[in-house]
N, C-alpha and C positions, 0 to 999 in steps of 0.2 A: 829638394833643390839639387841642384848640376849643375858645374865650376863652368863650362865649358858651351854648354847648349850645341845643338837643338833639343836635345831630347824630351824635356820635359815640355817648351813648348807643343810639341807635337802628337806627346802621347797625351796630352793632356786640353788636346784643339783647343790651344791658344797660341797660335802661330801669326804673327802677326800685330799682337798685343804689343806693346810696349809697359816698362816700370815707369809706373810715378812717384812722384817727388811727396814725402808729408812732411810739408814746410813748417808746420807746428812744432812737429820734434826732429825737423833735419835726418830724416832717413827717408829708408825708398818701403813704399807701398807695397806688397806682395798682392802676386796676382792671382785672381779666383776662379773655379770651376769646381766641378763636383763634386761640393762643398768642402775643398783643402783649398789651403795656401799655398803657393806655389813661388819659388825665385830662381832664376838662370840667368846665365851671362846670356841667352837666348834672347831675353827681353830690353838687352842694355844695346842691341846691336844690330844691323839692319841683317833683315833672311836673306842666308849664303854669304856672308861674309864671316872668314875666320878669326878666332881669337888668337890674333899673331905679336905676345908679350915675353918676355924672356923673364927668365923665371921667379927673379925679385918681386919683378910686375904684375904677374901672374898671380903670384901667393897673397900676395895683398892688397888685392882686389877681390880672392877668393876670403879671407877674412873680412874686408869689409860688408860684402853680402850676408856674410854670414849672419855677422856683431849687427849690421847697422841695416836690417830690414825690419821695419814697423812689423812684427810680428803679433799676433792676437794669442791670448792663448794657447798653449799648444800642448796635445794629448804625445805627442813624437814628432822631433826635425829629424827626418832621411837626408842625409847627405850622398849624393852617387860621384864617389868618388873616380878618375881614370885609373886604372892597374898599374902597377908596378911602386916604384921608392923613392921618384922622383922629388923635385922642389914641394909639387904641390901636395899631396898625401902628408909628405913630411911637416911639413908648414903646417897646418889643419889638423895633423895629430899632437902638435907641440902647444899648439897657441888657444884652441878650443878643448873644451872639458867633454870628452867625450865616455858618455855611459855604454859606447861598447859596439864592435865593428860588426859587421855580415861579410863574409867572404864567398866571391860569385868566382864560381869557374866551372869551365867545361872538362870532360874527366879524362881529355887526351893527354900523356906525358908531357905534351908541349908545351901545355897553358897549367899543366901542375907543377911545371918548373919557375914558371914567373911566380904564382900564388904564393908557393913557400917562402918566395923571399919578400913577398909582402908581410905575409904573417909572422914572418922571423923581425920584420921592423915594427911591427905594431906590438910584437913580445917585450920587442929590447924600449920601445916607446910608455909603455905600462898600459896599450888601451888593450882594455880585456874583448876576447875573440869570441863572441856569441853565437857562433859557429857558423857552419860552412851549406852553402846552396850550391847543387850541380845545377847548372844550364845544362838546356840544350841536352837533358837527359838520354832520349830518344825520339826519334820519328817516328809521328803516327799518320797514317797514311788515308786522305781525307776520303779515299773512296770505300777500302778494305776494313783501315781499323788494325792493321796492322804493324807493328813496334819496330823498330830497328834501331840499333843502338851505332848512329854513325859517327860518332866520336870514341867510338869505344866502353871500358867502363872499369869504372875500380878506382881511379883513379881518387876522386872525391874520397870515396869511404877511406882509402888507404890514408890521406893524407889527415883528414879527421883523427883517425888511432893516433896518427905520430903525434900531434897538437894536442890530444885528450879534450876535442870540444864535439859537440853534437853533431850532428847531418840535420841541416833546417827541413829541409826538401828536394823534392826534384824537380825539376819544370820542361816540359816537355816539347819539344819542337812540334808546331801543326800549323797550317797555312793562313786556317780563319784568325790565329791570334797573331801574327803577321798583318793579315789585310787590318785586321780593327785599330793594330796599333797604329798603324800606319794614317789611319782614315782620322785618329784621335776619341777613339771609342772602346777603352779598353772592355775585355773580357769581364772584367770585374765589377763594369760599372752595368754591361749590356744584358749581360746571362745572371741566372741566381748560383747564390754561394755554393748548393750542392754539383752547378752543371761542371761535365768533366775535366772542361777545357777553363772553366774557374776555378773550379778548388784547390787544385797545389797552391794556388796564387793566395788565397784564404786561409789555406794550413799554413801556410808558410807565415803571412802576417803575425797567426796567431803564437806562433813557433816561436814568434821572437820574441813577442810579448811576456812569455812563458819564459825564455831564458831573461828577459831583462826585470822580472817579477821575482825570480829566483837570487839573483844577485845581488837586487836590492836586498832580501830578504838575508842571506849572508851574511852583506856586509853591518845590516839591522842587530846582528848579532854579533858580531866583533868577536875577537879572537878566541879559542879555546885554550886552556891548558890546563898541562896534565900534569901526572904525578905518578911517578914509577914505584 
């Protein structure tokens, strides 16, 4: 789900859809496609109109989606959060019980300066940091085949070491996975798991699975102590 929309309508071709009402238990219906559930402020609002709320209004509207969507079952809720430390991050790290964040950024100085102090508020917040995805790793070039690194690089791994959490993945810039996103056909749904322009997207699922598998597994085991 996404506080904000369009995004998941769209990668998701359900643009246009709207949330329904389940009047039996008084919450809103999630919407379906390729076999997930799906919720956005995308669905609450007519397409191309902004969500213009200040930030009390905001934050608690993004809790009630959250809390109060007829939800089925669920193997993982994604929450894609906006970047930075604002009302609504903060609100949604305080008020929901969250088993553990993904941190996305691209590896220019610029956008490793915002991330830090995201992840400096989700340290001081106690939600645990299941580590970090570079976007936007590199450009691969649809005719050649060949790499280029146009944001730079390092930046991700460096900030990983300072944090002491994993590197999820990389994802890589190319044009087809642009147009599909666009068209509401993702990569993932289109191509199989090994093709190249899917699998970061598959590792990377799995990547988290694995750290949120591990943590359970830690905390399964509660404290150590020793004896000098």
């Amino acid at each position: 789900m996404d506080m904000y929309g369009p995004s998941i309508p769209r990668l998701m071709n359900l643009v246009g859809h709207r949330a329904q009402a389940d009047q039996a238990n008084k919450k809103i219906l999630p919407v379906r496609n390729y076999g997930l559930q799906a919720m956005s402020m995308g669905f609450c609002m007519e397409e191309g109109k902004s969500a213009i709320f200040r930030g009390p209004i905001l934050s608690a509207g993004a809790t009630q989606l959250i809390q109060e969507t007829s939800w089925e079952e669920l193997d993982i809720l994604v929450i894609d959060m906006p970047p930075g430390t604002g009302d609504l991050p903060l609100t949604v790290a305080q008020r929901v019980s969250l088993d553990g964040a993904v941190v996305v950024s691209t590896p220019q100085q610029v956008a490793i300066a915002d991330t830090v102090k995201g992840m400096d508020m989700l340290r001081t917040l106690n939600v645990p940091i299941l580590g970090m995805v570079e976007n936007m790793s590199h450009w691969i070039c649809s005719k050649c085949g060949n790499e280029e690194k146009l944001f730079g690089e390092g930046g991700v791994d460096t900030t990983c070491k300072d944090f002491n959490v994993p590197l999820l993945g990389r994802i890589p810039f190319h044009p087809d996975v642009l147009m599909s996103s666009d068209d509401g056909t993702p990569v993932t749904i289109t191509r199989d798991p090994d093709d190249p322009l899917a699998k970061p997207y598959f590792d990377l699922a799995q990547a988290v699975l694995d750290e949120l598998s591990r943590k359970k597994q830690e905390e399964n085991l509660g404290p150590r102590i020793t004896m000098d």
